[in-house]
C-alpha positions in Angstrom: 90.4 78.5 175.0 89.7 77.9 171.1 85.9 78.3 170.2 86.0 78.2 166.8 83.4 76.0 163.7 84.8 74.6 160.4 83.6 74.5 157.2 84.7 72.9 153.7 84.5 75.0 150.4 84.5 73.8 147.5 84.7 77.2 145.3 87.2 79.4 146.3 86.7 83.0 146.6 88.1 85.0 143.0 89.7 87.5 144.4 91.6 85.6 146.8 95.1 86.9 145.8 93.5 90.3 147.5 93.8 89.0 151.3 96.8 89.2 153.3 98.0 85.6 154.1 100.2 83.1 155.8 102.3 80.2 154.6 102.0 77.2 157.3 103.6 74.4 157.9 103.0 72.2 160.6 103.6 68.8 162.2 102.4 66.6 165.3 104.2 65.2 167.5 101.4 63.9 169.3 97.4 63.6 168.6 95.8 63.0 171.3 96.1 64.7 173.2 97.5 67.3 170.3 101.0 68.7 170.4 101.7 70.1 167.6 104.8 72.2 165.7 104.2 75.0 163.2 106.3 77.5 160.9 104.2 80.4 160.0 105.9 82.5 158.0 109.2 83.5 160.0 107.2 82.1 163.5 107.7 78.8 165.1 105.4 77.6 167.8 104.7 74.3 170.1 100.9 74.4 170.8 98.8 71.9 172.7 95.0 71.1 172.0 93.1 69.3 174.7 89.6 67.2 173.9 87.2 68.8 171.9 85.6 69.7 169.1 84.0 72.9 169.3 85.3 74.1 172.3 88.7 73.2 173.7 91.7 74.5 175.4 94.5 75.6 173.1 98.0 76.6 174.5 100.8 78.3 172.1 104.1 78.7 172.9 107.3 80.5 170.8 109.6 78.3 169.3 113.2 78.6 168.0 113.8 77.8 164.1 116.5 75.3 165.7 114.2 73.8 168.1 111.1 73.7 165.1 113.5 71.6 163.0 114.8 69.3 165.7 111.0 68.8 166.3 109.8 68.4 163.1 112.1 64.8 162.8 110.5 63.5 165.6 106.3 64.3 163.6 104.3 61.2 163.4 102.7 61.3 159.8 103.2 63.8 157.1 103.7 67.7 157.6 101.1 69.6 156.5 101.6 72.9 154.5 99.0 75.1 152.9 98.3 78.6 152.5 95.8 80.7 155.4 94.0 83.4 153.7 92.2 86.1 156.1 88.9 87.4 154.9 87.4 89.9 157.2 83.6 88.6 157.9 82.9 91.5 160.8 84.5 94.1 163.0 85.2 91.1 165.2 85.2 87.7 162.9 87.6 86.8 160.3 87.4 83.7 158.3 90.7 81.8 158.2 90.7 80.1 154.6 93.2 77.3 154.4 94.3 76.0 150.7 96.2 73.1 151.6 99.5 71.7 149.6 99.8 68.3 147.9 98.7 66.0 149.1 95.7 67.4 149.9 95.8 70.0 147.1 91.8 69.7 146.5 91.3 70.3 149.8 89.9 73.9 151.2 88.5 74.7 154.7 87.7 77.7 156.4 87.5 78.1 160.0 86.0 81.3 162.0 87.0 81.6 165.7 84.6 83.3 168.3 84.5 84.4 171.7 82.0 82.5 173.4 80.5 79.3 172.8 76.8 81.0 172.3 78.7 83.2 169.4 80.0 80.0 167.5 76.6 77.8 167.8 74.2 81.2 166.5 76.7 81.6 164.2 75.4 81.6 160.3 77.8 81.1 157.5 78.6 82.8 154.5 76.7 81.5 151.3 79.8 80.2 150.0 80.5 78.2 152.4 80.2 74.2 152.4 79.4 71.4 154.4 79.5 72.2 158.8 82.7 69.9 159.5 82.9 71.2 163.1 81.8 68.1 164.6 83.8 65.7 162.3 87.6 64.5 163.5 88.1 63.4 159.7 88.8 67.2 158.7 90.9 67.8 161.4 94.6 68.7 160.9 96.0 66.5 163.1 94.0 63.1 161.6 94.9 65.0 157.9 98.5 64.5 158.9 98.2 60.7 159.7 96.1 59.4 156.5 97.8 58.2 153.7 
């Protein structure tokens, strides 16, 4: 289960370059329901994503480079790459800053990930932090990689 609220910035922390990170790529195969393919780094992964917004199921599963680039022919849309930064918030929250690639170069959200639902809707942002986009498909990754 992913429990998680989203947020666009629109200032980007200065000391980003200080935060460990993780270059992403990613591609759907499917968006609704979700089924999605992602490089991290050196990782490849299928995931699914049921219904949701807030609250939904996720399922990962491991990926062979071969299989990830057999996949990633088969994408509907564009494949999305961007940069995930990891700024600790708490002992147990981190916020997951993505800085997206062209063509979405101006684009940066940040995403935090709880355990339980009550968690995510007490949940009060950082001041830096923009508009709630939790509750909006447009800012999802998967309707990011069919526009254009």
């Amino acid at each position: 289960m992913e429990i998680e609220r989203k947020y666009l910035i629109h200032k980007l922390p200065e000391n980003l370059d200080t935060y460990p990170y993780k270059k992403i790529e990613q591609a759907y195969l499917c968006t609704e329901p979700v089924v999605r393919i992602r490089k991290q780094d050196e990782e490849y992964f299928l995931t699914y994503k049921g219904k949701g917004l807030l609250v939904r199921e996720e399922y990962n599963l491991p990926l062979t480079e071969i299989a990830y680039l057999h996949l990633k022919e088969k994408a509907d849309g564009i494949v999305l790459s961007k940069t995930r930064y990891l700024l600790p918030l708490s002992d147990t929250l981190t916020i997951e800053l993505d800085v997206f690639d062209a063509p979405y170069e101006n684009l940066w959200l940040a995403e935090v990930e709880f355990s339980t639902k009550e968690e995510a809707e007490n949940f009060l942002p950082p001041s830096w932090f923009g508009e709630d986009v939790t509750f909006s498909t447009e800012y999802q990754n998967s309707t990011l990689s069919l526009k254009l």
